[in-house]
N, CA and C atoms as a LAMMPS dump frame, in Angstrom:
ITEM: TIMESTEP
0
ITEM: NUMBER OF ATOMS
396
ITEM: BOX BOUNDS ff ff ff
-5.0000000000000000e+02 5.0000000000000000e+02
-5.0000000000000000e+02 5.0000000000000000e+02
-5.0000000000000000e+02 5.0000000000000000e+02
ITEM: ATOMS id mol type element x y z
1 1 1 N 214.345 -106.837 -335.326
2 1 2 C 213.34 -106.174 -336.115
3 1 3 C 212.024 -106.047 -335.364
4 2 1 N 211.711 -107.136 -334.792
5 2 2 C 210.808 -106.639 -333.398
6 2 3 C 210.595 -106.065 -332.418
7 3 1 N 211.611 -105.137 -332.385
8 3 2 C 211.802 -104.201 -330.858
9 3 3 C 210.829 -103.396 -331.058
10 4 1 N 210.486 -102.683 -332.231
11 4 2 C 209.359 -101.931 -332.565
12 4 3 C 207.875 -102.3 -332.835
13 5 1 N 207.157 -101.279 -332.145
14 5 2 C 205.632 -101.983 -333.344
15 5 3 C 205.695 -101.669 -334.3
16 6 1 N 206.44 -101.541 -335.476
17 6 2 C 206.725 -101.283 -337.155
18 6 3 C 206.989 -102.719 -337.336
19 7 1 N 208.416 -102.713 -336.566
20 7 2 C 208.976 -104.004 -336.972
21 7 3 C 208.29 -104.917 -336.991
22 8 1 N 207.321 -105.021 -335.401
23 8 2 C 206.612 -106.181 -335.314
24 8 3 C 205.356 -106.311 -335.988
25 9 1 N 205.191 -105.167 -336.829
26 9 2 C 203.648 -105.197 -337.856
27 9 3 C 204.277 -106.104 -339.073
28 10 1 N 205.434 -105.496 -339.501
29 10 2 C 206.014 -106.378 -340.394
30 10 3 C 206.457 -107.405 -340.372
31 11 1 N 206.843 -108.041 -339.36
32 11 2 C 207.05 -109.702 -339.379
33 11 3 C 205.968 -110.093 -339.7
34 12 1 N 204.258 -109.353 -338.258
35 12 2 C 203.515 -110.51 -338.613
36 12 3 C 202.755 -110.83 -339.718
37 13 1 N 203.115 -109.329 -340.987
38 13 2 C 202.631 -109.165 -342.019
39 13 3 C 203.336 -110.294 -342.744
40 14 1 N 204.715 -110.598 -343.077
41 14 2 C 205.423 -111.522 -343.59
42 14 3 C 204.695 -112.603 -343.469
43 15 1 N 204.793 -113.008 -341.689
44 15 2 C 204.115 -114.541 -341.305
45 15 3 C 202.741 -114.923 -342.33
46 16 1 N 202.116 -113.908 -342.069
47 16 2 C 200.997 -114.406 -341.969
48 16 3 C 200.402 -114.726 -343.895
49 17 1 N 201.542 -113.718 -344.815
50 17 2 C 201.608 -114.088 -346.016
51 17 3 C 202.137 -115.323 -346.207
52 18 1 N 203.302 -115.362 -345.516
53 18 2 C 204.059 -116.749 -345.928
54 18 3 C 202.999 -117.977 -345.824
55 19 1 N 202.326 -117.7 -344.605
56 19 2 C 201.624 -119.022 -344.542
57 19 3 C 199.95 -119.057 -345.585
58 20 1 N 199.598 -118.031 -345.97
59 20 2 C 198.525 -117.874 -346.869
60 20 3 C 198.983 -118.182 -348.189
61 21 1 N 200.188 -117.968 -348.698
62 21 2 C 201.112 -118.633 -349.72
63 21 3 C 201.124 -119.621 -350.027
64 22 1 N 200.919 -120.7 -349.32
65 22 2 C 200.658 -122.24 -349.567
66 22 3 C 199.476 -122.435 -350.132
67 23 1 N 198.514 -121.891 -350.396
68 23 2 C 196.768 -122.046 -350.566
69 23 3 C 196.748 -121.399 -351.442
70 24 1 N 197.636 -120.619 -352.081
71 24 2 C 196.915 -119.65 -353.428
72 24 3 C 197.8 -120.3 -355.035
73 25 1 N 197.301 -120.549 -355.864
74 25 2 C 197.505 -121.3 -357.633
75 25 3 C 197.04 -120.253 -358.532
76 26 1 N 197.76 -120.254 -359.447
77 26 2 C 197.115 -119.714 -360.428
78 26 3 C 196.471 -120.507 -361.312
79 27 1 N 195.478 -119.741 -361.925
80 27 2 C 194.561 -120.744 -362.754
81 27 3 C 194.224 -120.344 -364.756
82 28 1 N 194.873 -121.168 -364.957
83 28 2 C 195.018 -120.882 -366.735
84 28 3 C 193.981 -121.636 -367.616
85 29 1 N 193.084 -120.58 -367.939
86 29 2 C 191.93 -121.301 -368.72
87 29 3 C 192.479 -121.434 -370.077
88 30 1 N 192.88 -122.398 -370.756
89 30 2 C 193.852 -122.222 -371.72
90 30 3 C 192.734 -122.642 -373.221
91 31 1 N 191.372 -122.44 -372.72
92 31 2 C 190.707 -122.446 -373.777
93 31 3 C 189.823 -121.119 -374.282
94 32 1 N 191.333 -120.646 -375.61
95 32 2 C 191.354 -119.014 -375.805
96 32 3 C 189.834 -118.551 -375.825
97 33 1 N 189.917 -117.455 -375.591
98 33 2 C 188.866 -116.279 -376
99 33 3 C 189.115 -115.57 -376.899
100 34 1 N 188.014 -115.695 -377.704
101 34 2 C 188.461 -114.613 -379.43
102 34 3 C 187.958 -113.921 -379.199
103 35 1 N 188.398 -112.527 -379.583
104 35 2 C 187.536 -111.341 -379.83
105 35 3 C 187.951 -110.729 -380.999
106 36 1 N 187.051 -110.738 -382.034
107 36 2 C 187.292 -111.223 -383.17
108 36 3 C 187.489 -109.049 -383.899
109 37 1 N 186.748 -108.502 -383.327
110 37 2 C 186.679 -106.856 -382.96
111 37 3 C 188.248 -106.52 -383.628
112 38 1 N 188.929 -107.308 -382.231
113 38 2 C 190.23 -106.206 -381.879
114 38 3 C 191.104 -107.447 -382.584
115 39 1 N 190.555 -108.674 -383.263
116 39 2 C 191.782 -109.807 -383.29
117 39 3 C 192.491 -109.981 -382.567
118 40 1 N 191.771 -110.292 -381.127
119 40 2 C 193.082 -110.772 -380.274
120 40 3 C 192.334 -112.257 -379.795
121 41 1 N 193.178 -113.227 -379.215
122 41 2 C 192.999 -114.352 -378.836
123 41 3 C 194.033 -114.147 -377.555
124 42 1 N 193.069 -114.412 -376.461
125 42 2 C 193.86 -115.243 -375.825
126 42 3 C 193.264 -115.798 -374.445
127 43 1 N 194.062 -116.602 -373.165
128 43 2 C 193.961 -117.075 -371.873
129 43 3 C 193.142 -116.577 -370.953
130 44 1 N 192.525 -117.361 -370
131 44 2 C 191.762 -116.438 -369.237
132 44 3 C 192.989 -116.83 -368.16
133 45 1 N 193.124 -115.749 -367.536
134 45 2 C 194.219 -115.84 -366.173
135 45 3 C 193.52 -115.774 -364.673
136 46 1 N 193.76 -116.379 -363.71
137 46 2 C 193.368 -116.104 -362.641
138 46 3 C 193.775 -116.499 -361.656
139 47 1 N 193.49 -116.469 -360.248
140 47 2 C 193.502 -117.029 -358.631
141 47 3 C 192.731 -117.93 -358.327
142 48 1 N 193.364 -118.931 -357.259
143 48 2 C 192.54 -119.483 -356.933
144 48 3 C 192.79 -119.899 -355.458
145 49 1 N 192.092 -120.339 -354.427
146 49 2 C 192.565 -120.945 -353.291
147 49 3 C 191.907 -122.265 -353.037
148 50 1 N 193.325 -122.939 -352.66
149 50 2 C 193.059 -124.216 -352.329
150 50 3 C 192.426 -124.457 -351.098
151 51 1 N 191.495 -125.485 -350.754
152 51 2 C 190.723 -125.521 -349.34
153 51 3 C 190.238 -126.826 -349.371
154 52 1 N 190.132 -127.41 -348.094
155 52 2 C 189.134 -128.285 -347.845
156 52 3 C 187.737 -128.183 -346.92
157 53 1 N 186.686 -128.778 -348.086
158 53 2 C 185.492 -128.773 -347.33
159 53 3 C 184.725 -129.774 -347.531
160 54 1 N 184.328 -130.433 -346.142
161 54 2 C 183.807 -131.453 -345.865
162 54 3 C 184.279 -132.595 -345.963
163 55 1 N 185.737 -132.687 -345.911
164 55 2 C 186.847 -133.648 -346.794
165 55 3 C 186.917 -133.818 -348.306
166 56 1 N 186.047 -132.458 -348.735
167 56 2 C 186.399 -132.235 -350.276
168 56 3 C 187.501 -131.514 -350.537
169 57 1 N 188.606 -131.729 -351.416
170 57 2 C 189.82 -130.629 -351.709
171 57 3 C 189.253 -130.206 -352.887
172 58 1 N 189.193 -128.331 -352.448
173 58 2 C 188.778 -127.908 -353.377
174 58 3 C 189.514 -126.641 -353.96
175 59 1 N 189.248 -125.883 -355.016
176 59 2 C 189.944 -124.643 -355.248
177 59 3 C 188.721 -123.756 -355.588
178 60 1 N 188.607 -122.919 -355.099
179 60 2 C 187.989 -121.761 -354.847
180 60 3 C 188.294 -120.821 -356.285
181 61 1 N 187.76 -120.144 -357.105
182 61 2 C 187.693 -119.155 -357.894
183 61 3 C 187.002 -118.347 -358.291
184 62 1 N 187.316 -117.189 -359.251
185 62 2 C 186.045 -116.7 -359.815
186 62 3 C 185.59 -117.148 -361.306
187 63 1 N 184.31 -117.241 -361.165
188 63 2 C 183.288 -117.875 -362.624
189 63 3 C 184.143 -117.514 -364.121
190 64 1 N 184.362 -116.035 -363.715
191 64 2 C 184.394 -116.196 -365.304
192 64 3 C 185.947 -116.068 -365.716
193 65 1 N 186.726 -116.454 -365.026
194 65 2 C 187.954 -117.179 -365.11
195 65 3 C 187.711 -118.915 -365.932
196 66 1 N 187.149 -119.329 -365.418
197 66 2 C 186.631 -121.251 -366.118
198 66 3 C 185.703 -120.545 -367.106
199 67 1 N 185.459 -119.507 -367.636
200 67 2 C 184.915 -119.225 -368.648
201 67 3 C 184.298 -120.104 -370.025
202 68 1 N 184.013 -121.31 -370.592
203 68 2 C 183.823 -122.038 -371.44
204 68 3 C 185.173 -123.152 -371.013
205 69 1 N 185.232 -123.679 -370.14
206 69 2 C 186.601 -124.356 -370.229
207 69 3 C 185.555 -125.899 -369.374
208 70 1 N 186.473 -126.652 -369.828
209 70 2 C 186.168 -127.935 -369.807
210 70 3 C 187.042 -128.29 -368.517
211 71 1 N 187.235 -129.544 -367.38
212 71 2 C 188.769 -129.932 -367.081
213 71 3 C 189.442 -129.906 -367.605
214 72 1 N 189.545 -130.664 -368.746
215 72 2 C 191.151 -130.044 -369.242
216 72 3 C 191.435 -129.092 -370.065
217 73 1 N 190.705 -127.876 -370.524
218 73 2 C 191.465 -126.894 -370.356
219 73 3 C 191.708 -126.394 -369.279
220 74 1 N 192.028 -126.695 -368.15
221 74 2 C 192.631 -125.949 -366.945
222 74 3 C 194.108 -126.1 -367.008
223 75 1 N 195.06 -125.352 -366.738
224 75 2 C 196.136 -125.772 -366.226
225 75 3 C 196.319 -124.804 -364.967
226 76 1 N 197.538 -124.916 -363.944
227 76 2 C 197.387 -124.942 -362.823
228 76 3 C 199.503 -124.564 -362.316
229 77 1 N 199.254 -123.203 -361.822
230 77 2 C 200.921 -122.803 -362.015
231 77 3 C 200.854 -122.591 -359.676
232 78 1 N 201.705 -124.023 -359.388
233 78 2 C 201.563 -124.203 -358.295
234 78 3 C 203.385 -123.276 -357.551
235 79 1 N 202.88 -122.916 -356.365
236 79 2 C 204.086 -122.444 -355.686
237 79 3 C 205.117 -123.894 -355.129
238 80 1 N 206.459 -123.766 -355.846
239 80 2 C 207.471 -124.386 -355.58
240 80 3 C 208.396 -123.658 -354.226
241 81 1 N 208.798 -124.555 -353.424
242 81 2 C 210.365 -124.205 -352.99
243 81 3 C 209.557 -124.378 -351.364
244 82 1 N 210.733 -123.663 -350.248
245 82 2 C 210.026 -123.718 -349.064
246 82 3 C 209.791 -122.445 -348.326
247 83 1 N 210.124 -121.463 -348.823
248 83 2 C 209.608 -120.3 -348.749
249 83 3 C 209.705 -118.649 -349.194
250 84 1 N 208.533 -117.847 -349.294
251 84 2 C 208.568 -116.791 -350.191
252 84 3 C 210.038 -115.875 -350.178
253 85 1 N 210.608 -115.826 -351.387
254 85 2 C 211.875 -114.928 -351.525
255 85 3 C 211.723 -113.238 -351.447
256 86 1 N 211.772 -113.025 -350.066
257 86 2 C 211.416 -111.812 -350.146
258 86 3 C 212.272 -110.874 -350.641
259 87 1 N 213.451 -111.279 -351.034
260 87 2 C 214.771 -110.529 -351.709
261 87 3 C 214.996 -110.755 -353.038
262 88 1 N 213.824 -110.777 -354.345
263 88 2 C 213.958 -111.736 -355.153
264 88 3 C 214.78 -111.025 -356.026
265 89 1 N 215.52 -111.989 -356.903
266 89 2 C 216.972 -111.61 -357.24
267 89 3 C 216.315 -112.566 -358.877
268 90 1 N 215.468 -112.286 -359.526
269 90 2 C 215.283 -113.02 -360.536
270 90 3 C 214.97 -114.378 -360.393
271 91 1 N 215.014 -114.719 -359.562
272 91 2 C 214.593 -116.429 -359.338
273 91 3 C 212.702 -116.625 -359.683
274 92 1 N 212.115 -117.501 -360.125
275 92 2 C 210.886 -117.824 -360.611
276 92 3 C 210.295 -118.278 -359.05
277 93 1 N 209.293 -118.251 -358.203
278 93 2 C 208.777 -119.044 -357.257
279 93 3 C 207.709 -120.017 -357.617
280 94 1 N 207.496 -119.92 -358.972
281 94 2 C 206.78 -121.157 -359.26
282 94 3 C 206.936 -122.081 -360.715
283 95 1 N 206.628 -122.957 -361.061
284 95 2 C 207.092 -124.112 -361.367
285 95 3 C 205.981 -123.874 -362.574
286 96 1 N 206.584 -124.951 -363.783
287 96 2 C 205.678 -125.249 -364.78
288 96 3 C 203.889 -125.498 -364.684
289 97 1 N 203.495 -125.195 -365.332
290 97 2 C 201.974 -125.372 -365.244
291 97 3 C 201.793 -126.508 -364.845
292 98 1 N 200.942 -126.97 -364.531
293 98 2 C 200.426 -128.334 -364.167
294 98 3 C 199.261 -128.855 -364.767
295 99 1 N 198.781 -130.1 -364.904
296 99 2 C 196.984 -130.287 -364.977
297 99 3 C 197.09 -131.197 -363.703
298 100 1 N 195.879 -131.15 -362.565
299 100 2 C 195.051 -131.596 -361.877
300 100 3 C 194.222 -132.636 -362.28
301 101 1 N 193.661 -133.15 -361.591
302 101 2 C 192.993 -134.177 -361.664
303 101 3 C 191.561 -134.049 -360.986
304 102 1 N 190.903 -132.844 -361.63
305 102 2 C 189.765 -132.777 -361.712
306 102 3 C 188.365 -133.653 -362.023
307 103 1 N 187.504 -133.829 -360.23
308 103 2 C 186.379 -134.575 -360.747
309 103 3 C 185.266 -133.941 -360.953
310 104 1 N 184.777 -132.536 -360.343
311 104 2 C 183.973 -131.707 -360.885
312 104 3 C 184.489 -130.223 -360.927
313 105 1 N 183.378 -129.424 -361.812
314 105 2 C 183.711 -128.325 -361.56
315 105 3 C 181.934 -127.29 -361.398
316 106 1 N 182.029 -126.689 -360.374
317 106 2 C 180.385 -125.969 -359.36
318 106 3 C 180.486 -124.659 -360.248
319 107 1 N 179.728 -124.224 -361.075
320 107 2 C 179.465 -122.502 -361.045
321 107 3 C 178.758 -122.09 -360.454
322 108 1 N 178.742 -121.006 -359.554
323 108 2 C 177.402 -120.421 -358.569
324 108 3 C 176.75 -119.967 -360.198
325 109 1 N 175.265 -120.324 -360.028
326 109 2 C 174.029 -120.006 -360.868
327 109 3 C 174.011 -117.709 -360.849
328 110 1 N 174.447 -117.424 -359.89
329 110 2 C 174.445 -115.799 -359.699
330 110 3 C 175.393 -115.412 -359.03
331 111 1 N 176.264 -115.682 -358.57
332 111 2 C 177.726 -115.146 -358.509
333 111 3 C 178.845 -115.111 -359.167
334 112 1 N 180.149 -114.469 -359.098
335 112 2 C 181.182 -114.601 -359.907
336 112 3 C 181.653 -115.832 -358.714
337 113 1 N 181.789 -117.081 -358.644
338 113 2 C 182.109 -117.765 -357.926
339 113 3 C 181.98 -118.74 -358.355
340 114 1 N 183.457 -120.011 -358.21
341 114 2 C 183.386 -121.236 -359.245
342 114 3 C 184.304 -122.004 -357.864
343 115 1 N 183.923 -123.635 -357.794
344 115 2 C 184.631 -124.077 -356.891
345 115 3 C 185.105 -125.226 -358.161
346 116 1 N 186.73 -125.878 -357.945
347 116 2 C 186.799 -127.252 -359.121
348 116 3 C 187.447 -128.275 -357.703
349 117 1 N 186.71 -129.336 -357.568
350 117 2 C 186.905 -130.105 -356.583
351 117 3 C 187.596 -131.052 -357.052
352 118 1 N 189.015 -131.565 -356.527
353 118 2 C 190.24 -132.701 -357.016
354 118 3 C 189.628 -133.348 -356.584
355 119 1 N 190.417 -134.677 -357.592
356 119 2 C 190.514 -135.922 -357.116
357 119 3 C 192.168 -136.067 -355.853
358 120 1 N 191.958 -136.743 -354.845
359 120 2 C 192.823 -136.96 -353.818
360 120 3 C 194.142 -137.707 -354.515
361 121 1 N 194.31 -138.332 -355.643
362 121 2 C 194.832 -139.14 -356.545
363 121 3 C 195.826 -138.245 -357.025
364 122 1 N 197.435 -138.084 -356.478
365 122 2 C 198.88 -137.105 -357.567
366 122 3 C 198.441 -136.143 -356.347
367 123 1 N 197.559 -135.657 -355.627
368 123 2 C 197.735 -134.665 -355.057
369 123 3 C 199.351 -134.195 -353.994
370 124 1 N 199.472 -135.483 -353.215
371 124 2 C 200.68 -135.386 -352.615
372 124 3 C 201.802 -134.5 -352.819
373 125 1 N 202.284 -135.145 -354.307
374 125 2 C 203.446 -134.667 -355.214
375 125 3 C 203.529 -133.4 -355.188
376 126 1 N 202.457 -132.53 -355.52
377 126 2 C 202.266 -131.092 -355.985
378 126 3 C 203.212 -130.183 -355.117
379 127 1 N 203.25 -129.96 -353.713
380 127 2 C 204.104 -129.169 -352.777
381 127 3 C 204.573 -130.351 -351.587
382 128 1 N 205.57 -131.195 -352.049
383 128 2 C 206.453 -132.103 -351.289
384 128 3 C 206.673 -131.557 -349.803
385 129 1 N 207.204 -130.552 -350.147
386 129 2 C 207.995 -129.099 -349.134
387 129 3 C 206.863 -128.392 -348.164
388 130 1 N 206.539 -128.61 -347.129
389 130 2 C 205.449 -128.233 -346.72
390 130 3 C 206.216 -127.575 -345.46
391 131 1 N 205.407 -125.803 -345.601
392 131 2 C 206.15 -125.209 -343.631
393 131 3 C 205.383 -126.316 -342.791
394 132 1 N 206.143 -126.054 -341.772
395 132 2 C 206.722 -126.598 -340.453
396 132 3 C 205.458 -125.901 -339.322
């Protein structure tokens, strides 16, 4: 598949997802939003990336995703297995929600930008399966 530069755009497009794949969670603000207008209730949904800074583990998001949410309304839908199914045949690539073990959570004062910094404590467990 590399004999070409197509081919070889597309591997390193693969690679370079596969390995950005490990760092990205979804993030479930599971403390609804009413809008009382249209009667609907529900989740705030979002992204997030995992990172470390300064030997802080942190997750990266946007503000108004943590919208009124406390730590624990967060839950946290982490990537399982050892790598992305690029042929997916109905299989799920990620695993039950989770809660974290959140010790703070930063809103930038004027950006859409929210960091929630773990505790190092259960972190291990989360992706056993780590690329190579």
């Amino acid at each position: 598949m590399t004999d070409h530069d197509i081919g070889l755009m597309i591997h390193e497009n693969r690679a370079f997802i596969e390995r950005t794949a490990w760092h990205v969670v979804c993030i479930v603000n599971v403390r609804a939003t009413v809008d009382h207008t249209h009667r609907v209730i529900s989740d705030e949904i979002g992204t997030g990336t995992a990172c470390v800074f300064k030997s802080h583990k942190i997750i990266l998001t946007a503000k108004h995703v943590l919208r009124g949410a406390n730590a624990d309304d967060l839950r946290f839908l982490l990537r399982i297995g050892d790598a992305i199914d690029w042929d997916f045949h109905g299989r799920r690539e990620i695993g039950s929600s989770v809660q974290l073990n959140i010790t703070n959570i930063v809103l930038s004062s004027d950006k859409d930008l929210a960091a929630i910094e773990l505790n190092d404590e259960g972190l291990e467990r989360l992706n056993g399966k780590r690329p190579k």
